[in-house]
TORDO-774153 format. One line per 5 residues: number of its first residue (from 1); their letters; for each residue x, y, z of N, C-alpha, C. Coordinates in nm, 2 decimals. Atoms other than C-alpha are relative to their C-alpha. Layout:
N
NUM) A) X,Y,Z,X,Y,Z,X,Y,Z | ...
//
This chain:
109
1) XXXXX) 0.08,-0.12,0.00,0.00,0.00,0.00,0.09,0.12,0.00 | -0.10,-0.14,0.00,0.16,0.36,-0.07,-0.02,0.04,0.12 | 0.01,-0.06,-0.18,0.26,0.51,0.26,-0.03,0.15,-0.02 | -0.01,-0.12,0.03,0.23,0.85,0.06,-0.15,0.05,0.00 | 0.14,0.02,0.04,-0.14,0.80,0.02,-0.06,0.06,0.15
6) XXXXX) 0.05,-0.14,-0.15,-0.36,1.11,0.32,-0.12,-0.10,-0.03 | 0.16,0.00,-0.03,-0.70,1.09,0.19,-0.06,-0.12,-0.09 | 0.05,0.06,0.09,-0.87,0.81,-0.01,-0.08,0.04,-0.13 | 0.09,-0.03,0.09,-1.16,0.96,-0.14,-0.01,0.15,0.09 | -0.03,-0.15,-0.06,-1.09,1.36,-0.10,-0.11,0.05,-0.04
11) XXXXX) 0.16,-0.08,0.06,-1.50,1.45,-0.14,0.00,0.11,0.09 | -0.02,-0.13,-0.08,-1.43,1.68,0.18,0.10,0.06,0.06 | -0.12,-0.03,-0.03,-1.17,1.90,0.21,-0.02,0.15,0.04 | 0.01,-0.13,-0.07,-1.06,2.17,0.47,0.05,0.09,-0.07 | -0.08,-0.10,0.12,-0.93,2.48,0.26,-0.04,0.18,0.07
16) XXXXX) 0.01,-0.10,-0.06,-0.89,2.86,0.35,-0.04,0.06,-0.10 | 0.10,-0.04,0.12,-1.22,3.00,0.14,0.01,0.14,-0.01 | -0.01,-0.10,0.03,-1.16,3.34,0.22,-0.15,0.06,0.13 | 0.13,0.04,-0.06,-1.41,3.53,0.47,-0.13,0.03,-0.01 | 0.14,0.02,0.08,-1.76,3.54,0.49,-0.10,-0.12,-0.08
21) XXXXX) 0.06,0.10,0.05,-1.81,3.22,0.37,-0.09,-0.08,0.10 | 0.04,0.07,-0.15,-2.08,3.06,0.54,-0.07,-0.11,-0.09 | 0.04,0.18,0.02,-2.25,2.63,0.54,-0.08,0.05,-0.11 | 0.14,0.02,0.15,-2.45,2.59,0.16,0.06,0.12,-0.11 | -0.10,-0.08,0.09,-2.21,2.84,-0.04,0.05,-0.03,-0.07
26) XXXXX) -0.08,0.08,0.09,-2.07,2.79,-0.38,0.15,0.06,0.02 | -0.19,-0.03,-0.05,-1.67,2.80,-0.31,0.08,-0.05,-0.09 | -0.15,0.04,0.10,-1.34,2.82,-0.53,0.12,0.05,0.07 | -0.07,-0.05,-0.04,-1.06,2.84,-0.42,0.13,-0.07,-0.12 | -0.05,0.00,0.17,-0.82,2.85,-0.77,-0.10,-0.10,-0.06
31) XXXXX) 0.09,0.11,0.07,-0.99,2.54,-0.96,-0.06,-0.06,0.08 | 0.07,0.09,-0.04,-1.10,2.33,-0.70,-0.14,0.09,0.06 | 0.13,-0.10,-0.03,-1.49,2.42,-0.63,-0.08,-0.11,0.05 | 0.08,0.07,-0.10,-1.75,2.29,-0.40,-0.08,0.08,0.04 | 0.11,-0.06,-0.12,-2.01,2.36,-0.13,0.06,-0.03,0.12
36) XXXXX) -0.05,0.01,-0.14,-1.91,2.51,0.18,-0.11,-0.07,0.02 | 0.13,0.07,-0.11,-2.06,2.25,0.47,0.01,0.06,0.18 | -0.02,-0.04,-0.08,-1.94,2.46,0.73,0.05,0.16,-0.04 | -0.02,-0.15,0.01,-1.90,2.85,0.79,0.19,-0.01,0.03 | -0.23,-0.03,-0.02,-1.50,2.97,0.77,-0.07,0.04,0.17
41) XXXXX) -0.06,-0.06,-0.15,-1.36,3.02,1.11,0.07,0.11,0.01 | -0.05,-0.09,-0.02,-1.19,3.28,1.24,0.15,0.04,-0.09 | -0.15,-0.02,0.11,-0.86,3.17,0.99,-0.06,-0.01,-0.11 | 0.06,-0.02,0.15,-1.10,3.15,0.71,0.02,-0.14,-0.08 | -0.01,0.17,0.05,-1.11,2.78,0.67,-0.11,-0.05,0.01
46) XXXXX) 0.13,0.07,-0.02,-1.42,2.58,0.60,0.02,-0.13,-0.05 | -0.04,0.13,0.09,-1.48,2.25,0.46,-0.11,0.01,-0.09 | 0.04,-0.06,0.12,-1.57,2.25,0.13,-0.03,-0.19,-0.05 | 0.02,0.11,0.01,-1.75,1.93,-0.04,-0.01,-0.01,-0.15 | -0.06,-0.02,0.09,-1.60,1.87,-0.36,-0.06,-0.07,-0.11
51) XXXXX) 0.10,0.09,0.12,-1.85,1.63,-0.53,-0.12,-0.01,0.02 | 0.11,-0.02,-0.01,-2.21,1.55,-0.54,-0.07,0.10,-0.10 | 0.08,-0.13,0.04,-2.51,1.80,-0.62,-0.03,0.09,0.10 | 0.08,-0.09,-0.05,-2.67,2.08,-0.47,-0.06,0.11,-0.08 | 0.10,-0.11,0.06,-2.92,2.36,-0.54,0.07,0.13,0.04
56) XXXXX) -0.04,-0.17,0.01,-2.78,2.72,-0.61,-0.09,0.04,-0.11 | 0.02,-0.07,0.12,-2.89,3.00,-0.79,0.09,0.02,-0.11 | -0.03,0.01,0.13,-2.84,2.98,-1.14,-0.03,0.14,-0.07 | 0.04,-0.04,0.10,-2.83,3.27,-1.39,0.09,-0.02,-0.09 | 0.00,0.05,0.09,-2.83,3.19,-1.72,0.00,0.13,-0.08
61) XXXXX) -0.07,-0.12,0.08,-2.62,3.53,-1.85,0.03,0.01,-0.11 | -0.02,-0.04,0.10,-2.51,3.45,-2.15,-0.06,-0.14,-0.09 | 0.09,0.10,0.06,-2.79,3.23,-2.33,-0.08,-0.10,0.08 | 0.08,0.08,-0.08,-3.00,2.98,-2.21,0.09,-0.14,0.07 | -0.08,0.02,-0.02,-2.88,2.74,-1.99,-0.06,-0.15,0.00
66) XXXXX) 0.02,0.12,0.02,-2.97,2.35,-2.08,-0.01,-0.10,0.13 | -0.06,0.08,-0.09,-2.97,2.03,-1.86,0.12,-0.09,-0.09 | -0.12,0.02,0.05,-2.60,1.92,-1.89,0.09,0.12,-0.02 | -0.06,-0.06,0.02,-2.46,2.22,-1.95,0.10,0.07,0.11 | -0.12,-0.01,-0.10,-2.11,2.34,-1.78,-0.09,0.18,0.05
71) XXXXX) -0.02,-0.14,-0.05,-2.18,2.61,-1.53,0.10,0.04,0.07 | -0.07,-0.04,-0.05,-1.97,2.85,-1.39,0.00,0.07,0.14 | -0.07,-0.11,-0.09,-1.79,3.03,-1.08,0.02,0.13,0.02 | -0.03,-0.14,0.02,-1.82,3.42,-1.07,-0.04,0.09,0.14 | -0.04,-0.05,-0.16,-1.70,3.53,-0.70,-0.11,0.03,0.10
76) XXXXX) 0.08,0.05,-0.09,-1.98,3.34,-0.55,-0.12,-0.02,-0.09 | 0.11,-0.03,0.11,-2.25,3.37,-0.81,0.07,-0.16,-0.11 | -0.02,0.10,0.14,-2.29,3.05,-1.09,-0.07,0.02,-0.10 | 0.01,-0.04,0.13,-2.36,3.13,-1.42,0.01,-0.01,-0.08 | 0.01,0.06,0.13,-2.38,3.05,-1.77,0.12,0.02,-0.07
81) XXXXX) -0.12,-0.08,0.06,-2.10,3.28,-1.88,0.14,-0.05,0.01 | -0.09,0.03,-0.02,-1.76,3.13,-1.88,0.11,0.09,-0.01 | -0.10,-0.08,0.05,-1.56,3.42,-1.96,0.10,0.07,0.14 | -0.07,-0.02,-0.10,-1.30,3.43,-1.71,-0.05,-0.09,0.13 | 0.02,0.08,-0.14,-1.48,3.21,-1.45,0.02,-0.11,0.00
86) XXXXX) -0.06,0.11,-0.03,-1.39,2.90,-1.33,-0.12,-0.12,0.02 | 0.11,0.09,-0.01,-1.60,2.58,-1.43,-0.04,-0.09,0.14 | 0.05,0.05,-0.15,-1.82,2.47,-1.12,-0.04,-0.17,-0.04 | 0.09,0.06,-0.05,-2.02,2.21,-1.24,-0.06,-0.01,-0.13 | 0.06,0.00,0.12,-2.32,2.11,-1.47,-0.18,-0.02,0.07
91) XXXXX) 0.16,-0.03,-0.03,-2.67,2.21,-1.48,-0.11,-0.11,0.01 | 0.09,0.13,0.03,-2.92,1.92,-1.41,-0.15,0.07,-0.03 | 0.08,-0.05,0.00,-3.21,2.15,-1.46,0.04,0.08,-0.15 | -0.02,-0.08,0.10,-3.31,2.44,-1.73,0.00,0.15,0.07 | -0.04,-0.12,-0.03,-3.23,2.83,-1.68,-0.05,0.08,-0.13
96) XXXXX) 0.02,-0.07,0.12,-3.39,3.05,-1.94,0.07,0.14,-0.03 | -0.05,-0.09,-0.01,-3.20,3.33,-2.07,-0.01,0.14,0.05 | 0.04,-0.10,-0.06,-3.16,3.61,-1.85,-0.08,0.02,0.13 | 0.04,0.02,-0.11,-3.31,3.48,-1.59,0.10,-0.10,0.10 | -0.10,0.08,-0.13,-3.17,3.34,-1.22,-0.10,-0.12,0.09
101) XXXXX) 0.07,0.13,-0.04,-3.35,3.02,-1.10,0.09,-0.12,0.13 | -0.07,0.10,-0.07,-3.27,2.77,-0.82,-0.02,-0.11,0.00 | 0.03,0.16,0.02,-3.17,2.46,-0.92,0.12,-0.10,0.01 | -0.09,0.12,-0.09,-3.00,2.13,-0.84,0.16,0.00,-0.17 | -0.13,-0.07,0.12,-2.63,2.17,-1.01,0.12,-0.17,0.05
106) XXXX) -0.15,0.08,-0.10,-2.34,1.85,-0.99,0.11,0.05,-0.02 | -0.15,-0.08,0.01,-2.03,2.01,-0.86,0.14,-0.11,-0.06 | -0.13,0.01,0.07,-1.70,1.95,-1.05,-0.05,-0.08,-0.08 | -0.03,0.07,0.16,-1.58,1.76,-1.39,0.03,-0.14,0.01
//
């Protein structure tokens, strides 16, 4: 067995999100992205759950937004637009253009 080997299956991982982040939050911290399950602490560390689904608001910025379609990361906000944001996820629902809707999203690729 590798002796190098921490976590098995790294679905929950503690990370310093920045503050303000509080439990049911969409969270990036560079590429990796998740839902906080816990509020940062005082050093700005929460745990963040790196796979699964959950339900966020969705706007559907730049077109309509499909089920399947890759949504994005925009400094807490998820959104259709990829232009500069960092892929979250994928839509299991629909989002019509221009509108913000809450709906069930699976985080990461």
């Amino acid at each position: 067995m590798a002796k190098n080997t921490k976590l098995y299956r790294a679905d929950n991982l503690e990370l310093e999100v920045g503050s303000g982040i509080e439990s049911g939050d969409a969270v990036a911290v560079g590429d990796i992205v998740g839902v906080a399950l816990t509020d940062a602490n005082d050093d700005d560390i929460a745990t963040i759950r790196t796979t699964g689904t959950a339900t966020f608001k969705v706007e559907a910025n730049d077109g309509d937004i499909e089920l399947g379609d890759i949504v994005y990361y925009d400094n807490g906000d998820i959104v259709g637009d990829d232009t500069g944001n960092v892929r979250f996820g994928y839509a299991l629902e629909e989002v019509g253009d221009g509108e913000t809707e809450e709906i069930e999203v699976k985080i990461g690729y």
